[in-house]
C-alpha positions as CSV (number, residue, x, y, z in Angstrom):
1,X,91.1,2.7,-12.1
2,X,87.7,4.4,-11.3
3,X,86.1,1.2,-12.3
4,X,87.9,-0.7,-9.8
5,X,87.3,1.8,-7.1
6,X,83.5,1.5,-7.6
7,X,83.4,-2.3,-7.6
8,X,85.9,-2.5,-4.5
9,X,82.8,-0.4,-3.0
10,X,80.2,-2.2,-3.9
11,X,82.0,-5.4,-2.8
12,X,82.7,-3.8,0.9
13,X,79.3,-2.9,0.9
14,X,77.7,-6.5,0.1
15,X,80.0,-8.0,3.0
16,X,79.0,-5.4,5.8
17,X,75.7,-6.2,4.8
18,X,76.5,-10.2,4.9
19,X,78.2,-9.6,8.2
20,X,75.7,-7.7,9.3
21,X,72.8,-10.1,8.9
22,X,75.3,-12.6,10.5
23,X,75.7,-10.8,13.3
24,X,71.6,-10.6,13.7
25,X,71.1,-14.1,12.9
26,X,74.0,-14.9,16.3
27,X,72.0,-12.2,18.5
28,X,68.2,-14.1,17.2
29,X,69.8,-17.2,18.1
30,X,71.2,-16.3,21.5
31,X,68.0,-14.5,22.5
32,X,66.3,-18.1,21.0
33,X,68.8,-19.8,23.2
34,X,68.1,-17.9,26.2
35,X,64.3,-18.2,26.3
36,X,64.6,-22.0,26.1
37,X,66.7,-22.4,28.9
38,X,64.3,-20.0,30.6
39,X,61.5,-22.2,29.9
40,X,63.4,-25.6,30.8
41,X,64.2,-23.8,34.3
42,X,60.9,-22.6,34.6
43,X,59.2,-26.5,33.7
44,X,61.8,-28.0,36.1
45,X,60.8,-25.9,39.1
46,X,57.1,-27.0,38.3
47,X,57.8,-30.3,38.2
48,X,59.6,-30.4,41.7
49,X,57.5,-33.0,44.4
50,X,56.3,-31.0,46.9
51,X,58.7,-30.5,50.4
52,X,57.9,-33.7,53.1
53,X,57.0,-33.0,56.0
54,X,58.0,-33.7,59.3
55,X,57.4,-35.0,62.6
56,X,58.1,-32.0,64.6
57,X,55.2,-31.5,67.1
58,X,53.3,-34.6,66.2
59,X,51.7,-36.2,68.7
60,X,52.7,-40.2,68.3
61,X,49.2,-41.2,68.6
62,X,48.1,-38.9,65.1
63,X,47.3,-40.7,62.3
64,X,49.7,-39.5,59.5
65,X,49.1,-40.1,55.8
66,X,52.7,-41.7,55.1
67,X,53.7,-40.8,51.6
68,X,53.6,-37.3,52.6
69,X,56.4,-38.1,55.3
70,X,58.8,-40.5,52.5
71,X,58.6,-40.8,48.9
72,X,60.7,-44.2,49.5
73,X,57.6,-46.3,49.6
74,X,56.3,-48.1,46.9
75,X,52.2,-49.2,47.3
76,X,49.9,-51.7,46.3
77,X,46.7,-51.3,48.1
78,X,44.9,-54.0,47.5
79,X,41.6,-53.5,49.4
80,X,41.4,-50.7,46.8
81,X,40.8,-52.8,44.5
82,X,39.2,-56.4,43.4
83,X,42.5,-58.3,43.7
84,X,42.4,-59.9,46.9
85,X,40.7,-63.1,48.7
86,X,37.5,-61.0,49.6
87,X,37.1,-60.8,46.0
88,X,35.9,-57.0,46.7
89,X,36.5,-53.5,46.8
90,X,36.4,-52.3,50.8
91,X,38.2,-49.0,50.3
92,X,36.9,-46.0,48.6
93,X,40.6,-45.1,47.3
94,X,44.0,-46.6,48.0
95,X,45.9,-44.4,50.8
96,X,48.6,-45.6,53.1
97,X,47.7,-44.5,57.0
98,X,49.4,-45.0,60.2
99,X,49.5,-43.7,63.8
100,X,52.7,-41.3,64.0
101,X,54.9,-43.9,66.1
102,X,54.2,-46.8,63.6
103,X,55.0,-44.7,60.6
104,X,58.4,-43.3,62.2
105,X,58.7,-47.0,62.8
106,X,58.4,-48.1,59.4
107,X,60.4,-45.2,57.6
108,X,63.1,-46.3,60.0
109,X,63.1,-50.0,59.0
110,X,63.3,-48.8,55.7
111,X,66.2,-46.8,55.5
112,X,67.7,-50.5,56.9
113,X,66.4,-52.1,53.7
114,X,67.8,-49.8,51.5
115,X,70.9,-49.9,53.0
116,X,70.7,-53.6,51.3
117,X,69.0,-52.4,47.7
118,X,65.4,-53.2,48.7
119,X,62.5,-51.3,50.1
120,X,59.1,-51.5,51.3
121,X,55.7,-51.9,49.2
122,X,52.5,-51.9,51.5
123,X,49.6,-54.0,50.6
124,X,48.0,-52.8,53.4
125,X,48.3,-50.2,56.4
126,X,45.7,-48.4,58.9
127,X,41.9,-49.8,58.4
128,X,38.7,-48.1,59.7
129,X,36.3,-50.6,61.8
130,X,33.8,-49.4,59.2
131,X,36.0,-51.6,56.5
132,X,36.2,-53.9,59.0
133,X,33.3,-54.9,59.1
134,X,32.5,-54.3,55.5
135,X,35.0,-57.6,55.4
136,X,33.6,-59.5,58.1
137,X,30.3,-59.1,56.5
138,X,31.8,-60.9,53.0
139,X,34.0,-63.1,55.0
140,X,32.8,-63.7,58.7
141,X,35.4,-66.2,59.6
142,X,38.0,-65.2,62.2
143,X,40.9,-67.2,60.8
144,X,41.2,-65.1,57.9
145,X,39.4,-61.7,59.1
146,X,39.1,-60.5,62.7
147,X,36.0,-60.1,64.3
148,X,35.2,-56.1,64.0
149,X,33.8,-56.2,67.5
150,X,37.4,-56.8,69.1
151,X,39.1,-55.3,65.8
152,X,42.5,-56.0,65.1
153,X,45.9,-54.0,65.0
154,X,44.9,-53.2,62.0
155,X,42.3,-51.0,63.1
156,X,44.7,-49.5,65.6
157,X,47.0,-47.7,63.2
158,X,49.6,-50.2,64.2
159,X,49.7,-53.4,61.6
160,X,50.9,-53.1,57.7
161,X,50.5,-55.8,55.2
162,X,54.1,-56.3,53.3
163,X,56.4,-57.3,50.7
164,X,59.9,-56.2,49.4
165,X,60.7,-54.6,46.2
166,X,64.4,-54.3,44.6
167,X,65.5,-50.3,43.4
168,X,63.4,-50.9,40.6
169,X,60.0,-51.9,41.9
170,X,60.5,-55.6,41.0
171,X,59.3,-57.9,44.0
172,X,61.5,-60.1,45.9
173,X,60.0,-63.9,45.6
174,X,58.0,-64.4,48.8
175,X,57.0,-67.7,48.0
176,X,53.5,-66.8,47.7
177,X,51.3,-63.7,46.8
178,X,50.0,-61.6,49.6
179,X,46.8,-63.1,51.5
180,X,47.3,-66.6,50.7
181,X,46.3,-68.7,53.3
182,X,48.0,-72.0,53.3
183,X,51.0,-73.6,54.8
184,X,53.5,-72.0,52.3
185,X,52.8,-68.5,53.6
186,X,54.0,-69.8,57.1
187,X,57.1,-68.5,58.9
188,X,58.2,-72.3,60.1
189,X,57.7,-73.9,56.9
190,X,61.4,-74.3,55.9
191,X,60.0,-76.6,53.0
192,X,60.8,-73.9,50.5
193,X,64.4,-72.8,48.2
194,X,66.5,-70.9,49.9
195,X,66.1,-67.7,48.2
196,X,62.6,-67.2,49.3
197,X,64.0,-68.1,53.0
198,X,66.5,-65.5,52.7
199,X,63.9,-63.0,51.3
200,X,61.6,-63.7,54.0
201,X,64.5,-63.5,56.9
202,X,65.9,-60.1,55.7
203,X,62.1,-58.9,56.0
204,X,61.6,-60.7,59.4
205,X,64.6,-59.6,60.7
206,X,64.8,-56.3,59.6
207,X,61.1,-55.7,61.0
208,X,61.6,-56.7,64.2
209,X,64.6,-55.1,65.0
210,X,62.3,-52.0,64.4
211,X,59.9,-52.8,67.1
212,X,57.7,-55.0,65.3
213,X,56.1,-58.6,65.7
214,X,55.0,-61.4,62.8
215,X,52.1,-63.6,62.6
216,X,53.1,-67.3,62.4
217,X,51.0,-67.7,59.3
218,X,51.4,-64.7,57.6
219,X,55.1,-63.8,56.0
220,X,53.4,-60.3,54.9
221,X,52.0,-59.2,58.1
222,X,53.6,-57.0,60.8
223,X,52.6,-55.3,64.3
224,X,54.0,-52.7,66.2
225,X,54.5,-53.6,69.7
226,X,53.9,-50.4,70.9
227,X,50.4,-49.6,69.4
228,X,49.1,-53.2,71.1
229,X,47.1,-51.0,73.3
230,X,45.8,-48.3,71.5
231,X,42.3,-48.1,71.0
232,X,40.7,-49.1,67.8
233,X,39.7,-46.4,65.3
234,X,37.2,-45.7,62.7
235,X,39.2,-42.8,61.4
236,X,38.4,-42.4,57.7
237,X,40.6,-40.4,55.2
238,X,39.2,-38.0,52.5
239,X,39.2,-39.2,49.0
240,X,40.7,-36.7,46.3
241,X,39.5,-38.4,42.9
C-alpha cells in the first residue's frame, strides 16, 4: 500500500508537469500567433496605394499628372522609349499629363469602357513644344509630325494617343500598332474583319460621346474639343528616377 501511494504521486506529478509544459507550449504558440497577424496587418497597411486625389479647386486649365487622379489607366508611353516611327527617345521619362478638363474627360470615358470590360492604355498624352520640336528636328514632315511653330493639340494638354486593353492588360486588335501610317490605320477603311471594326467603333464612339474628336487617319488619336483653343505649352514635368 505505501508503495502504491508513492508511485500514484510520482505519476500525478509527471502529468502536471506534462500539462504544464502543454499549457506553455498553447500560450508560446498564441503569443507566436498573435505577432504574425500583427506583422501581416502592419505589411498590409504599408502596402496600401497612396489616397487619389481630386478635383476639388482645380482650375480646368491646370495640367494634372493623371495617374494620381485614377489608378484605372494602363500606359505605354512610347516617346519614352525607342519603340516608335521616330526611332528615338524624345522624353526624359514616361508620365501621363493633361490639362484638368481633358483628364476629367478621359476618366469619364473610361468608366464607360469599363462598364463594357475594357479600359484605356495611353501611348501618348500632354507634349512640351520643346519635344516638339525635338521630333520635327528627326522628322520635319508635317504629315506625320506637326510643325512646332503652330504646335498641335498635343502641345495644348488636350490630344492622347490610344488603344484599348481587356481587365487583364491584353490589347484589343486595332488592326495596326500605334503610329502606323498607312491606309489600314484609317477610320473609313472598312477593308478590315469585323472584330477590329467593332474594336475600333466602341473606342470611336465611346470617345466622342466624351467630348472628343478623331483624326481620319489615325484610329489612336483623340482631341478634346474644348482645349482647341488653348494656348500651346512648354510645360515640363520633373523626372523622379
Amino acid at each position: 500500500m505505501k508503495y502504491s501511494i508513492v508511485l500514484f504521486s510520482i505519476l500525478l506529478t509527471i502529468s502536471c508537469n506534462q500539462r504544464k509544459k502543454t499549457d506553455q507550449n498553447n500560450t508560446v504558440d498564441v503569443e507566436t500567433k498573435m505577432v504574425l497577424d500583427s506583422v501581416l496587418k502592419d505589411s498590409t497597411d504599408k502596402r496600401t496605394k497612396p489616397a487619389l486625389k481630386t478635383f476639388d479647386g482645380l482650375a480646368d486649365t491646370l495640367f494634372v499628372r493623371l495617374a494620381d487622379f485614377s489608378g484605372d489607366f494602363t500606359y505605354d508611353m512610347r516617346y519614352a522609349t525607342e519603340n516608335n516611327f521616330l526611332k528615338a527617345k524624345v522624353y526624359d521619362c514616361a508620365e501621363c499629363y493633361t490639362r484638368v478638363k481633358t483628364a476629367k474627360a478621359l476618366i469619364q470615358a473610361n468608366k464607360d469602357f469599363m462598364e463594357k470590360g475594357v479600359k484605356i492604355k495611353f501611348y501618348d498624352c500632354y507634349r512640351p513644344n520643346s519635344v516638339q520640336y525635338k521630333m520635327w528636328e528627326i522628322v520635319p514632315n508635317p504629315q506625320y509630325v506637326a510643325n512646332p511653330d503652330k504646335g498641335s493639340i498635343h502641345n495644348k494638354g488636350g490630344a492622347v494617343d490610344i488603344t484599348l486593353v481587356d481587365m487583364d492588360g491584353n490589347e484589343l486588335d486595332m488592326g495596326t500598332d500605334f503610329d502606323y501610317f498607312g491606309k489600314r490605320a484609317y477610320h473609313d477603311n472598312m477593308d478590315l474583319p469585323q472584330d477590329i471594326l467593332d474594336n475600333r467603333k466602341l473606342l470611336k464612339e465611346t470617345m466622342e460621346a466624351h467630348g472628343f474628336w478623331s483624326i481620319r487617319t489615325e484610329w489612336w488619336h483623340y482631341n478634346l474639343s474644348a482645349a482647341s483653343n488653348d494656348p500651346v505649352a512648354n510645360f515640363k514635368w520633373e523626372c523622379n528616377q
